[in-house]
C-alpha positions as CSV (number, residue, x, y, z in Angstrom):
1,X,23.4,7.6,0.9
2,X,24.9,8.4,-2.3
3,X,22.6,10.9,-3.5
4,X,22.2,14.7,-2.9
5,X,18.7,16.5,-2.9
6,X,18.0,16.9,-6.2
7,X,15.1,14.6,-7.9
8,X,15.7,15.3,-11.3
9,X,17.1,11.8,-12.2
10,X,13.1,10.3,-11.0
11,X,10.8,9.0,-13.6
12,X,8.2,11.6,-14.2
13,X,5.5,9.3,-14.6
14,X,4.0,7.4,-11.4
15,X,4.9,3.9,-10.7
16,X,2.0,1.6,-11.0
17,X,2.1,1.2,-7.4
18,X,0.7,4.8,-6.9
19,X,-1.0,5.0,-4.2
20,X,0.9,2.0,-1.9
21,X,1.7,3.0,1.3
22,X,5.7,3.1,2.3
23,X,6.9,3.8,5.9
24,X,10.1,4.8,6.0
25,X,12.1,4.5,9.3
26,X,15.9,5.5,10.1
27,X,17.2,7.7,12.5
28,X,19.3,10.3,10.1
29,X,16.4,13.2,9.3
30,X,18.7,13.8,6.1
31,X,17.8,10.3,4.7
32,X,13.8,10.4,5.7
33,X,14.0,13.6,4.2
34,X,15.3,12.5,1.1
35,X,13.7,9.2,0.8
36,X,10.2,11.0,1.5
37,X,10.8,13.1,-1.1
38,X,11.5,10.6,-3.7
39,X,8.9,8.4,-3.0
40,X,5.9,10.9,-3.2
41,X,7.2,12.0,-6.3
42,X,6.6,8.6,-7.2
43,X,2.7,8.7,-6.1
44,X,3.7,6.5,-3.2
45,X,1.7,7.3,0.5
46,X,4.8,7.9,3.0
47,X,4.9,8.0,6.4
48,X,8.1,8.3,8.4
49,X,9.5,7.4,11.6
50,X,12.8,8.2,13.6
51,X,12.8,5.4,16.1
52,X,11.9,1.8,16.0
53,X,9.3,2.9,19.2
54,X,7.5,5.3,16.8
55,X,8.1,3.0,13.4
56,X,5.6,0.2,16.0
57,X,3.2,2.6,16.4
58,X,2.5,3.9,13.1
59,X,2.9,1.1,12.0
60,X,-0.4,-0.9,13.6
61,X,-1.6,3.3,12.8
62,X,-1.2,3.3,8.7
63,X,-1.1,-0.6,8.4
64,X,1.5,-0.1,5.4
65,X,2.1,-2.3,2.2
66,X,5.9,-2.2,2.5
67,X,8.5,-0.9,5.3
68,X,11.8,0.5,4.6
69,X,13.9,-0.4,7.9
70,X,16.9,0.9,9.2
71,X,19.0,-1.8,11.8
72,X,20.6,0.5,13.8
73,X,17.9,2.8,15.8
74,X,17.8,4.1,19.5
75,X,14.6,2.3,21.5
76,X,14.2,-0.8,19.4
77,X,16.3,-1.8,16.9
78,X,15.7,-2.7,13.2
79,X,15.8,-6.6,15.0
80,X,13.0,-5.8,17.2
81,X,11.1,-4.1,14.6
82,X,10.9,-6.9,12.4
83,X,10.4,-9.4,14.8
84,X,7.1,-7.5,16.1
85,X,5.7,-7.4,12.7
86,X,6.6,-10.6,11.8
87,X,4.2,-12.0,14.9
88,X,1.3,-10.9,13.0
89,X,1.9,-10.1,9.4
90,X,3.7,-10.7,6.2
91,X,4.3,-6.7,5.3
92,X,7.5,-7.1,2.9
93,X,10.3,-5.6,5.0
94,X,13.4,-3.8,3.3
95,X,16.1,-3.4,5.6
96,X,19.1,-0.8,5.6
97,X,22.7,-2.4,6.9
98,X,25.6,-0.7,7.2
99,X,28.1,-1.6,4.5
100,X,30.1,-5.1,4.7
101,X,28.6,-6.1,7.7
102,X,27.3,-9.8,6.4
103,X,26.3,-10.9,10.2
104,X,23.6,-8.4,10.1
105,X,22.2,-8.3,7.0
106,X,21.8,-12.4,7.4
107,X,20.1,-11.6,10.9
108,X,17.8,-9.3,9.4
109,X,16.7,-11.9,7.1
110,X,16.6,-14.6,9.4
111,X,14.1,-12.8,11.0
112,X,11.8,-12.2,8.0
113,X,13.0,-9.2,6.2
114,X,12.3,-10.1,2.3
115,X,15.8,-7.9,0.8
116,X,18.3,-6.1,1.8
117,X,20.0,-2.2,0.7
118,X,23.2,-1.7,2.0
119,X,24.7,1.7,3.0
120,X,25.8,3.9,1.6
121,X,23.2,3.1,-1.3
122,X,21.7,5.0,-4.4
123,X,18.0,6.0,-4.0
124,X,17.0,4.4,-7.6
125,X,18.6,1.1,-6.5
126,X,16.3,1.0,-3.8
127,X,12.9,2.4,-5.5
128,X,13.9,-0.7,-7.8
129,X,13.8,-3.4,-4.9
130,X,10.5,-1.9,-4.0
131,X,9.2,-2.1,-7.4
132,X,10.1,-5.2,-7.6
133,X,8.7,-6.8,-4.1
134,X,5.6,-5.1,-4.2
135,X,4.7,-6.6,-7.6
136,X,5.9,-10.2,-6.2
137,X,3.5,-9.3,-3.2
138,X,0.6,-8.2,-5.5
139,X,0.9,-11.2,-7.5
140,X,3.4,-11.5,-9.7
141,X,4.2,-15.1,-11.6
142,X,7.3,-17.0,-11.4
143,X,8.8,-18.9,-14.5
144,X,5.6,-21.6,-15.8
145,X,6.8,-25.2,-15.7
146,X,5.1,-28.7,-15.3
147,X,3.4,-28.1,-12.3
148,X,1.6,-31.5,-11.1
149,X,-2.0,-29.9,-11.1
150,X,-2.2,-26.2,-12.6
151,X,-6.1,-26.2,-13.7
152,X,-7.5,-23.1,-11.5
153,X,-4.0,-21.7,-10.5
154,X,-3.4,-24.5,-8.2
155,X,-0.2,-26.6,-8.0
156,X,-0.4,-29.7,-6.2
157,X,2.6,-31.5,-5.1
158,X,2.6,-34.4,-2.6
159,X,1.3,-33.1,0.5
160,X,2.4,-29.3,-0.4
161,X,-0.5,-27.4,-2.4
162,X,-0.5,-23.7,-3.4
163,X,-3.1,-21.5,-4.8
164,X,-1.8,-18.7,-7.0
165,X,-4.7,-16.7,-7.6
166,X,-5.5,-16.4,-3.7
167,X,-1.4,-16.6,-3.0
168,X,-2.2,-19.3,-0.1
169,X,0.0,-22.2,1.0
170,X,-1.6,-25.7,2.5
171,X,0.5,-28.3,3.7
172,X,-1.7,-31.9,4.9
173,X,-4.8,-29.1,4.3
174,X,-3.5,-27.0,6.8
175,X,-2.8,-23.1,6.0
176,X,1.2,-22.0,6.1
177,X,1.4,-18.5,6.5
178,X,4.8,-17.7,4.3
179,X,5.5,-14.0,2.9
180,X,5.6,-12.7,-0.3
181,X,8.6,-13.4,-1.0
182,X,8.5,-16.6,0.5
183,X,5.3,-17.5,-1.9
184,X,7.1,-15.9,-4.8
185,X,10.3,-18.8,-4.3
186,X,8.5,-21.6,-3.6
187,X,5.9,-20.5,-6.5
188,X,8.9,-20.8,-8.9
189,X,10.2,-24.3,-7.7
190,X,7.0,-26.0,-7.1
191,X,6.4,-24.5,-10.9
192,X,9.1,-26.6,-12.2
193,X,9.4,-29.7,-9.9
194,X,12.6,-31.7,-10.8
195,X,14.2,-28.7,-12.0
196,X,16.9,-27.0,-10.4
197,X,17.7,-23.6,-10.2
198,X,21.0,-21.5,-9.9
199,X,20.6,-18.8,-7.0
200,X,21.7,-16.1,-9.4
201,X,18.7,-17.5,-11.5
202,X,16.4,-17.1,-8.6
203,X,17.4,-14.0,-7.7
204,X,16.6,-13.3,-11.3
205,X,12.8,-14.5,-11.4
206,X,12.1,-13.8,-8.0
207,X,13.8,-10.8,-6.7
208,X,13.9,-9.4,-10.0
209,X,18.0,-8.6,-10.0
210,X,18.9,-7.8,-13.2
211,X,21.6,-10.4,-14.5
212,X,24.7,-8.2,-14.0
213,X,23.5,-7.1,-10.6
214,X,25.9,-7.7,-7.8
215,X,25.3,-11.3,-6.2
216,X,24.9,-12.1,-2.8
217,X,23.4,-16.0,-2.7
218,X,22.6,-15.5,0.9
219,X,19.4,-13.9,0.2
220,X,18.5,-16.9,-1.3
221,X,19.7,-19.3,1.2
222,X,18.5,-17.7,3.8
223,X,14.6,-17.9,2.3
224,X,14.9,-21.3,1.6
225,X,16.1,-22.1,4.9
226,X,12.8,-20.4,6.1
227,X,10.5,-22.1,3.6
228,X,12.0,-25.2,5.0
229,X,11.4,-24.7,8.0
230,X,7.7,-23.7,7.4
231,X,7.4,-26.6,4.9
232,X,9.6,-29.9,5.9
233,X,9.3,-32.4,8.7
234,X,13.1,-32.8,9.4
235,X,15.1,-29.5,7.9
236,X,18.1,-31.5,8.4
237,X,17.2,-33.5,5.9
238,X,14.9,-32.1,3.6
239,X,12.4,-34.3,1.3
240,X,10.5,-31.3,-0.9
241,X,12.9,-28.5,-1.4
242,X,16.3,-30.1,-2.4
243,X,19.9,-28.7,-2.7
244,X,21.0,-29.4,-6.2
245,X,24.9,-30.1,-5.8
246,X,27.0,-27.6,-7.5
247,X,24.1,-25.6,-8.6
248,X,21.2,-24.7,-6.3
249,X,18.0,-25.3,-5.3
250,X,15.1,-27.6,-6.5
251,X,11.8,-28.8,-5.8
252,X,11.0,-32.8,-5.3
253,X,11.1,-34.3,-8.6
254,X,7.6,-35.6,-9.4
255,X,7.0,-39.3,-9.7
């Protein structure tokens, strides 16, 4: 981690997420340490873990509103983790991977992690991303567009509906459990049906990179791949969300 012990670069004032609970798991002391420190500073609740055993159990213990996630952990795994919490609940995961290693990162993902850090990171890049996903998971808009039914925060299209307000997805009136994240993308394309959408631009409303931050499209890719398999009859051939050629992604054009 590129950072030394010192605090004096943190915002004095608390985030507006005071209060949110953060566990924290990694096997190096010197980055729970660190990390802990930072946070609370912040007003966030921590709780740490040096296992992935230990992060399962305090986990169902503290019931957190985000986890920061090491990969590689003696007992389970960052893998395992994830997948565990997965089974049951839509608690925006970060995960920690080890610098240049693009297999898993993409595995981490796959498996429901909403973003990424990669080590050796900087601690304010990473209060950022947290900043950033609990305010998508706590409600936060997507670009407005010309949404086929918007009266009452609900956008209707074809057999898909969503309801912002209550952040609930219904496909043929049955309920698709999808994370934050994962409400947050397909928020922002059912928003502007027929539109299509850069992954830098994405990553942009969604994520909340800022413009010149370093790209990596997978993150984007990967969630759509996931909302498409929550969403579409036939992911090889996809009907609602739509790859626009040479640019991105889109949502079904309305009729």
């Amino acid at each position: 981690m590129t950072t030394d012990t010192s605090t004096n670069d943190i915002n004095a004032s608390k985030t507006p997420f005071a209060g949110k609970k953060i566990l924290i798991v990694d096997d190096e002391a010197s980055i729970r340490r660190i990390l802990e420190t930072r946070f609370k500073m912040l007003g966030y609740d921590i709780s740490t873990a040096g296992d992935g055993e230990e992060a399962l159990q305090l986990f169902e213990e503290v019931e957190p509103d985000l986890v920061i996630l090491d990969i590689m952990m003696p007992k389970v795994d960052g893998y395992g983790v994830t997948k565990e919490i997965r089974a049951n609940h839509d608690t925006p995961i970060i995960i920690l991977t080890a610098l240049g290693d693009v297999a898993e990162r993409i595995t981490g993902l796959e498996l429901g992690a909403d973003d990424y850090v990669v080590k050796p990171f900087s601690p304010k890049e990473l209060e950022a991303r947290v900043k950033a996903i609990l305010r998508r998971a706590t409600g936060g808009n997507g670009a407005g567009g010309n949404s086929a039914k918007d009266a009452n925060n609900v956008i209707v299209i074809g057999s898909v509906k969503i309801d912002r307000s209550k952040r609930q997805v219904f496909r043929k009136n049955e309920r698709i459990r999808l994370t934050g994240m994962e409400f947050s993308l397909l928020e922002l394309l059912m928003s502007n049906s027929g539109r299509p959408f850069t992954r830098a631009e994405i990553l942009q409303h969604v994520w909340s990179y800022p413009p010149d931050h370093r790209i990596d499209t997978r993150v984007v890719d990967v969630h759509v791949s996931r909302l498409r398999n929550k969403l579409e009859n036939d992911i090889t051939n996809p009907e609602m969300i739509l790859t626009a050629r040479g640019i991105g992604y889109m949502f079904q054009k309305l009729d």
